[in-house]
N, C-alpha and C positions, 0 to 999 in steps of 0.2 A: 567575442566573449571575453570577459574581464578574466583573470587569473586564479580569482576566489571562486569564480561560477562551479557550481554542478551543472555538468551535462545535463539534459533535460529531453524528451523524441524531440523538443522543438530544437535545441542545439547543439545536440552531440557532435560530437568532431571522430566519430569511427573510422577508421579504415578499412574493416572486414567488408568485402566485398560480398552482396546477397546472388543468390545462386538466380536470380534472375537476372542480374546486370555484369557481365565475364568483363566487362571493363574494354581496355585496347587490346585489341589483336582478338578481339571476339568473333572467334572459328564458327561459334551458330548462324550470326548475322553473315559472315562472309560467304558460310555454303548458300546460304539464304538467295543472298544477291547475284553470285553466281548462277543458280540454277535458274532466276526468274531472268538474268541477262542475257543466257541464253534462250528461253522462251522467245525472247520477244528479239532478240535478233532472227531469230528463226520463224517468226511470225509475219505475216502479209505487212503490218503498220511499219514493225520495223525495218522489214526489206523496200517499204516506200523510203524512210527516215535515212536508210544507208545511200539508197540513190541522190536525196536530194542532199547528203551532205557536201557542202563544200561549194554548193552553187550560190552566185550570189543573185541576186535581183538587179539588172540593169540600172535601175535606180541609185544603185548603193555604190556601184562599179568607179565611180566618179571621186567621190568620199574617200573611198577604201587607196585608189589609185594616190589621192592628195595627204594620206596621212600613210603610205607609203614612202613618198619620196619625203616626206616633211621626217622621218626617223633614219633614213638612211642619209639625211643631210648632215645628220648629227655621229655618223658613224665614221670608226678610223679605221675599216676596212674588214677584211676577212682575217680571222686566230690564226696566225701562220703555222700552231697545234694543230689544226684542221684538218690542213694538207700536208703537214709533215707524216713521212710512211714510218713508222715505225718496224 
């Protein structure tokens, strides 16, 4: 928008935030997804979706094994912050 413009509904530049949109950190959307996440963790689908996480397809095992060692070729070991005890 040039500097001379008036605002227009086509291109205002507002900041007031409309009571339907709470912006970041929006508490409604949050309970929202919370309460449907636990649904559905707690639902038959999801307690398939929990079991089969993490499993790989033999197929894939192969792949996965070759682009493991191909990044840890490239590594200069473990953060000695890691294992240092505080």
């Amino acid at each position: 928008m040039r500097k001379d413009a008036k605002p227009t509904p086509d291109n205002h530049t507002s900041t007031t935030p409309t009571a339907a949109n709470q912006g970041e950190g929006d508490t409604k959307s949050a309970e929202r997804f919370n309460k449907e996440e636990q649904a559905f963790v707690k639902s038959a689908h999801g307690q398939e979706a929990i079991e089969k996480a993490g499993q790989v397809e033999p197929s894939e095992q192969k792949a996965l094994d070759d682009a493991e060692r191909a990044g840890l070729s490239h590594s200069k070991g473990e953060d000695p912050a890691v294992s240092r005890k505080q």
